[in-house]
C-alpha positions as CSV (number, residue, x, y, z in Angstrom):
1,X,181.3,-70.8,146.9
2,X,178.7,-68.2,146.0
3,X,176.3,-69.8,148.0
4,X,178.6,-70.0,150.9
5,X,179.4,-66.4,151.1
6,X,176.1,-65.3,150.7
7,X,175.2,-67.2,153.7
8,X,177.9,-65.7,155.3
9,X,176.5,-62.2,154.4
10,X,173.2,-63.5,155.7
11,X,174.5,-64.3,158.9
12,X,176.2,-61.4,159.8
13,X,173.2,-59.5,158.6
14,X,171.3,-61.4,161.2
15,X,173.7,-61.2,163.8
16,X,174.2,-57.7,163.5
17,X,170.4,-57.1,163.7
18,X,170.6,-59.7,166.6
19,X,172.9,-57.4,168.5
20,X,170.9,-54.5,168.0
21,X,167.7,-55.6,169.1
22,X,169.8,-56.9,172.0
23,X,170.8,-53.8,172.8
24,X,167.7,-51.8,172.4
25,X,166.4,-54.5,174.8
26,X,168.7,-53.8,177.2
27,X,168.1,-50.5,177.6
28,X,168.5,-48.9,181.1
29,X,165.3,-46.9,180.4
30,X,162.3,-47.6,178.5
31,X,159.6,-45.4,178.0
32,X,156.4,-45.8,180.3
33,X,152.8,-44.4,180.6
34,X,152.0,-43.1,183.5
35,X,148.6,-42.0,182.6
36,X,145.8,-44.9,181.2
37,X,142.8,-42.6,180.4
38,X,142.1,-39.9,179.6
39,X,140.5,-38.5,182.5
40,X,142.8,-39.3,184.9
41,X,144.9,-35.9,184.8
42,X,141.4,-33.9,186.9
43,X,142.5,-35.9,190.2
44,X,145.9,-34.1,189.7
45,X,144.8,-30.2,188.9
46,X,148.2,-29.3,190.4
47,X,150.5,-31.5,188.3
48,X,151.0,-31.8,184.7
49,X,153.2,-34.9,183.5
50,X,156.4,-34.1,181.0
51,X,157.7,-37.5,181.1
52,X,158.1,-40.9,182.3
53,X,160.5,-44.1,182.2
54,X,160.9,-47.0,183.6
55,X,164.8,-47.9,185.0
56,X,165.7,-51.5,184.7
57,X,168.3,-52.1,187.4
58,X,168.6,-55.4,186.5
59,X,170.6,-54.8,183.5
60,X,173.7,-53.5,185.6
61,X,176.4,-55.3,187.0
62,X,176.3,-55.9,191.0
63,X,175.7,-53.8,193.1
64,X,172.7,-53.3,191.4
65,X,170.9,-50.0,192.8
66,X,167.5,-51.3,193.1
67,X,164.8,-49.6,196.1
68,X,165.8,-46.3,195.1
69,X,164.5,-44.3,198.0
70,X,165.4,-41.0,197.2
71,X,166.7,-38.0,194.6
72,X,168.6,-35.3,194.8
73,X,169.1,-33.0,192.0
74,X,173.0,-31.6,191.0
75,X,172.4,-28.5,188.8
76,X,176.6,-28.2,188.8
77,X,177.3,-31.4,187.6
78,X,173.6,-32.0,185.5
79,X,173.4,-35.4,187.5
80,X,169.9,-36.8,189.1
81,X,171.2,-38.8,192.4
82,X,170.0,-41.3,193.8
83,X,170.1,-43.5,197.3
84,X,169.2,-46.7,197.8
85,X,167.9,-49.3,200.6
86,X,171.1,-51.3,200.3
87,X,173.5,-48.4,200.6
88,X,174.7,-47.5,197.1
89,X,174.6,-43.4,195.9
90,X,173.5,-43.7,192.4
91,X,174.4,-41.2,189.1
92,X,171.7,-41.0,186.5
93,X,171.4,-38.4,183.4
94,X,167.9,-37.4,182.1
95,X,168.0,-36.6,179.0
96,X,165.1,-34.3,177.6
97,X,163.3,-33.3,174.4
98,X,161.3,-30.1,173.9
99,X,161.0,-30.0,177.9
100,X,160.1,-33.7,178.6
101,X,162.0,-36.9,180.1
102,X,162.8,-39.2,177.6
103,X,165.9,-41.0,178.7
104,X,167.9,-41.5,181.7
105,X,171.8,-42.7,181.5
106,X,172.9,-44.7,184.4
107,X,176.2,-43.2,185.1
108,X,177.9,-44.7,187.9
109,X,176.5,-46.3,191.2
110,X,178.8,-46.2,194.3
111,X,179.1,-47.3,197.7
112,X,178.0,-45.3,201.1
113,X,180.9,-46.4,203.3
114,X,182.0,-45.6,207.2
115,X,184.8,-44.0,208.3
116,X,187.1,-46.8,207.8
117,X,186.2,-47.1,204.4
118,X,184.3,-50.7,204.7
119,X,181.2,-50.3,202.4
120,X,177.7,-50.4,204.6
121,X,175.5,-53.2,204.8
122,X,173.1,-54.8,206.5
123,X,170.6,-52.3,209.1
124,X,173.6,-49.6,208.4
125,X,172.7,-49.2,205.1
126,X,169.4,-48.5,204.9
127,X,169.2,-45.2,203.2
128,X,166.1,-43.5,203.0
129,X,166.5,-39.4,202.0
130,X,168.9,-37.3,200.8
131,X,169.6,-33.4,200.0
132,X,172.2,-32.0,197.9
133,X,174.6,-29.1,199.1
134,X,176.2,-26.7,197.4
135,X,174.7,-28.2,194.1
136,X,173.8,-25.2,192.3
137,X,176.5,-22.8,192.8
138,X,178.5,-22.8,189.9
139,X,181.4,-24.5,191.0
140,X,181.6,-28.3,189.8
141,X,182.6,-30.7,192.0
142,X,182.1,-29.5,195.6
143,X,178.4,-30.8,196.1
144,X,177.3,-32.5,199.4
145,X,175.5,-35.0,200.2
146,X,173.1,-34.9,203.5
147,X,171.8,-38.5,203.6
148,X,168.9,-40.0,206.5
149,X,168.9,-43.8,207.2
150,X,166.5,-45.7,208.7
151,X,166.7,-48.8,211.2
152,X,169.6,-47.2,212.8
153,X,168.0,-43.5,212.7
154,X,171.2,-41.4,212.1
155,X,171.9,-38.5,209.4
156,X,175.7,-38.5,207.8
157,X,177.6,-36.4,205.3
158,X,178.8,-37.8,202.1
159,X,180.3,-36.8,199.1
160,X,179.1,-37.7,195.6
161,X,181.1,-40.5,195.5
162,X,179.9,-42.3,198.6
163,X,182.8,-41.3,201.1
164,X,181.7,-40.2,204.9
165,X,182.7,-36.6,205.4
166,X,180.5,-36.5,208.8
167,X,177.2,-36.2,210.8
168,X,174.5,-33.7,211.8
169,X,172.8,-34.0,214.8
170,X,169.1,-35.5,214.8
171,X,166.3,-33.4,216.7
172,X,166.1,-35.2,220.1
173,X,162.9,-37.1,219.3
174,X,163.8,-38.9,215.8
175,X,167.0,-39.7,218.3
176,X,165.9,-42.7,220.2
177,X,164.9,-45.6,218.4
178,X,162.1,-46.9,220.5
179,X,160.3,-43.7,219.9
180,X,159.6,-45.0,216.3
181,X,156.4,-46.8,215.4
182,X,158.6,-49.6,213.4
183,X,162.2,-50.2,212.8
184,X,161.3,-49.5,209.2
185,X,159.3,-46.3,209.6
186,X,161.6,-44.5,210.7
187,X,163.2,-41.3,208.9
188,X,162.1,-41.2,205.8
189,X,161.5,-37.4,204.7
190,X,164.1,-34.9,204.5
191,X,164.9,-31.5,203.0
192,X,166.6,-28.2,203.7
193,X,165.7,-25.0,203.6
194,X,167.1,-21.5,203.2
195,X,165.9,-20.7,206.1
196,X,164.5,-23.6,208.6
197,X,167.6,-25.8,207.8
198,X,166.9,-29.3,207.9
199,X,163.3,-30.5,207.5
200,X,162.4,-34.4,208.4
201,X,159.7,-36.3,209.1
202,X,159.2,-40.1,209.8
203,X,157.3,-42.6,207.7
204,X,154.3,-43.1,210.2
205,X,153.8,-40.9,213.5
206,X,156.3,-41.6,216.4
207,X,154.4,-43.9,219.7
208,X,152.4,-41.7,221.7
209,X,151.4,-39.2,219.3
210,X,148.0,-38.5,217.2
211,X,148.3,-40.6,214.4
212,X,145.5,-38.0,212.5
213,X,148.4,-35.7,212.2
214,X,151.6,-35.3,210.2
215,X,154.8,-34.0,212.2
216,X,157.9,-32.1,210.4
217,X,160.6,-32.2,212.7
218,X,163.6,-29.5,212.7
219,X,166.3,-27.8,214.6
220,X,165.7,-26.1,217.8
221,X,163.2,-28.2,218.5
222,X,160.7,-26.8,216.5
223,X,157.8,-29.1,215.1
224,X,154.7,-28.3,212.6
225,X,151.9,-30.4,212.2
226,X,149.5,-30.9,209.6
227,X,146.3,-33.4,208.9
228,X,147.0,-36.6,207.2
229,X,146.5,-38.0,204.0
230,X,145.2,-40.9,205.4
231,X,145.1,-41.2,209.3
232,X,145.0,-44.9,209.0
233,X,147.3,-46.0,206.3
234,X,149.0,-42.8,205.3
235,X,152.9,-42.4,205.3
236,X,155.0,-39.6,204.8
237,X,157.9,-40.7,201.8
238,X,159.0,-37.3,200.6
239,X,159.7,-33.9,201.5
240,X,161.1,-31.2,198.8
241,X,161.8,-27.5,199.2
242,X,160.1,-25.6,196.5
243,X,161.6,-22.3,195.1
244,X,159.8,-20.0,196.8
245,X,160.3,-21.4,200.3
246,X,157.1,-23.8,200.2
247,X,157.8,-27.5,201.0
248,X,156.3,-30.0,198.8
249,X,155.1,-33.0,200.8
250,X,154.2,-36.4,199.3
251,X,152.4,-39.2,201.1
252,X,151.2,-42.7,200.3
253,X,147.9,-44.4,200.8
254,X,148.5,-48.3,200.9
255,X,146.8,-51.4,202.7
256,X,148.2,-54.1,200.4
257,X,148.0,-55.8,197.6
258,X,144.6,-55.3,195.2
259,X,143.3,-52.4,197.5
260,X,143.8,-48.9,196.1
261,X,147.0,-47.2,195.9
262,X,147.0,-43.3,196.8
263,X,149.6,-40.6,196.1
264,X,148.8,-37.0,197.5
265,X,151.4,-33.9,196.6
266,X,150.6,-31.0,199.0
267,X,152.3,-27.7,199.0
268,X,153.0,-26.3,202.9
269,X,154.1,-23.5,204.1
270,X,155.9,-23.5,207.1
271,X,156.3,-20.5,210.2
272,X,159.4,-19.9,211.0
273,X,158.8,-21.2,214.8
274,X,156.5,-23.9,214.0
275,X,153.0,-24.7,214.5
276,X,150.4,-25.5,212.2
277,X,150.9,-25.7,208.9
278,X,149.1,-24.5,206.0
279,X,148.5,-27.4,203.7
280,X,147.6,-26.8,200.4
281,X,146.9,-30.3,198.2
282,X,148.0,-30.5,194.2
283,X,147.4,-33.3,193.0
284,X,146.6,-37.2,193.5
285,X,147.2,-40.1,191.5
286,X,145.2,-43.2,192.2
287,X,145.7,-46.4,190.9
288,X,141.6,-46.8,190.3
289,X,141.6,-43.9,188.3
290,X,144.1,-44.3,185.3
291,X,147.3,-43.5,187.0
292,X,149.7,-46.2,186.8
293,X,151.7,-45.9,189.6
294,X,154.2,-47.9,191.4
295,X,155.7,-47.4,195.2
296,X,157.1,-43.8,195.1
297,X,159.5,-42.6,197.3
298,X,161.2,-39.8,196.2
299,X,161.1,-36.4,194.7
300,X,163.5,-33.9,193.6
301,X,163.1,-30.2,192.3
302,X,165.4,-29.7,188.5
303,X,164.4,-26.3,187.7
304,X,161.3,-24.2,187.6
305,X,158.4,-25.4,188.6
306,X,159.6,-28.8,187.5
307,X,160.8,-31.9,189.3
308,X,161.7,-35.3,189.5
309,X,159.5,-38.8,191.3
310,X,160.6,-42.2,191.8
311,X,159.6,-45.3,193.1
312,X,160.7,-47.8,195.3
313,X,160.6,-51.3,193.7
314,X,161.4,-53.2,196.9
315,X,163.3,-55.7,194.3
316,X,160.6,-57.5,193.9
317,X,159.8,-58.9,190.7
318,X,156.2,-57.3,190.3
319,X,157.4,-53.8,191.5
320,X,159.2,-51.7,188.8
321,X,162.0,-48.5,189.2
322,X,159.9,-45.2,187.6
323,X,161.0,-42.0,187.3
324,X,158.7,-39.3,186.8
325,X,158.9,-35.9,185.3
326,X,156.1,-33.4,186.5
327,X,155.4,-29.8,186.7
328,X,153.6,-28.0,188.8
329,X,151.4,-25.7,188.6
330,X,148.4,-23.9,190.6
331,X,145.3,-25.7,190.6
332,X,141.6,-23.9,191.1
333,X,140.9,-22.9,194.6
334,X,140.1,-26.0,196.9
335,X,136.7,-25.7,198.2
């Protein structure tokens, strides 16, 4: 009898240790290393690192919000959202420690829907960018979404929980879908500012323009250009405004598979009736060079100088859901 209720107690020890290793296994977030030497920080001067995880998607019940495409910061409601490329607004809460990432909370994931209620799918829910409204003003529960989809270019209103409140008028030239160099490099850029409203740009250079250039498209048809990353095999994934009325671009260097993989963060500043912009660069991060990076798409100012990153992981089963935690800060003088 002795022997029997000690292996009782034996099994419960090992079922309870079981179950938490199971747990900690399933995890939402894990931690991740972004940096693999210890020279890879001097290609990023601009950027220090305070954090970085790895999201597991996988581990939620359907719809799972993989290809997260975007962030959007609410300082009301201390929630990092996110949009994906099969239509689903995402909740997350990082969760810090002496000023760096070390956890993110999957909250809730929800829905973008049309008018009538019927979730999106297919083409209609391809959501690419988003900017939060109304998200730091001290009243909880009024923020805004302003969300751009791609394949059918279109920008719509939505609130947090993934209900269509309305639209806003594209400029003319993101309007026509043949204009595009892809049906899947289309919008995929977007901000707003204090004073230029919204800010967008496409993934590649529409037809018929100089593909050594990247265009920012706004309201009133005003339009600023600015060199490319990469002329050939440059994109344009991310567009943030800064605190101090600088936008912070980021663009992506990839051919495929085994070739390098390039991240450039560039601070602009923009006129206020368009032109040329000045185009200062912070920081890249290159997969040759210790940075182990993954298909980022999206950034999002928290506070300060700080902000958030993520990446794309095209749910494919090499690609992996990161989200970085960075600050900024002013590099030496480019020469």
């Amino acid at each position: 009898m002795r022997v029997l209720r000690r292996l009782v107690v034996v099994c419960a020890v090992l079922a309870a240790l079981s179950a938490a290793s199971a747990g900690a296994e399933q995890a939402f977030a894990t931690p991740y290393t972004l940096l693999t030497t210890a020279d890879a920080a001097a290609s990023a001067p601009g950027m220090v690192v305070r954090g970085a995880v790895m999201l597991h998607p996988a581990r939620l019940a359907a719809p799972r919000p993989h290809e997260m495409s975007a962030l959007a910061w609410d300082a009301d409601a201390e929630l990092l959202y996110a949009v994906t490329d099969n239509g689903l607004v995402v909740h997350l809460a990082p969760r810090f420690a002496d000023g760096e990432l070390v956890d993110v909370a999957w909250r809730a994931s929800f829905p973008l829907r049309d008018a009538g209620g019927t979730p999106l799918s297919g083409h209609l829910a391809d959501a690419e960018a988003v900017v939060a409204r109304r998200a730091g003003n001290g009243i909880r529960g009024d923020t805004e979404l302003v969300i751009a989809f791609e394949r059918v270019p279109r920008l719509a209103r939505y609130d947090v929980e993934g209900r269509l409140l309305g639209t806003e008028r594209l400029p003319r030239a993101l309007a026509e879908p043949a204009r595009y160099a892809g049906d899947n490099l289309q919008i995929e850029a977007l901000t707003e500012h204090p004073a230029l409203g919204l800010v967008m740009a496409p993934e590649r250079p529409l037809r018929g323009t100089d593909t050594a250039d990247v265009t920012l498209y706004g309201a009133a048809a005003r339009r600023w250009q600015l060199p490319a990353f990469d002329r050939e095999h440059g994109s344009v994934v991310a567009l943030e405004t800064m605190p101090d009325g600088a936008l912070l671009l980021l663009e992506r260097r990839f051919v495929k598979v085994f070739f390098p993989i390039r991240f450039a963060l560039s601070r602009l500043e923009l006129s206020a009736t368009g032109g040329v912009a000045d185009v200062r660069r912070l920081a890249v991060l290159d997969n040759t060079a210790g940075w182990a990076v993954d298909n980022f798409e999206g950034i999002a100012h928290h506070r300060g100088r700080c902000y958030f990153m993520v990446s794309d992981d095209n749910a494919h089963l090499l690609q992996h859901t990161l989200l970085v935690y960075f600050e900024l800060r002013d590099p030496a003088p480019a020469r």
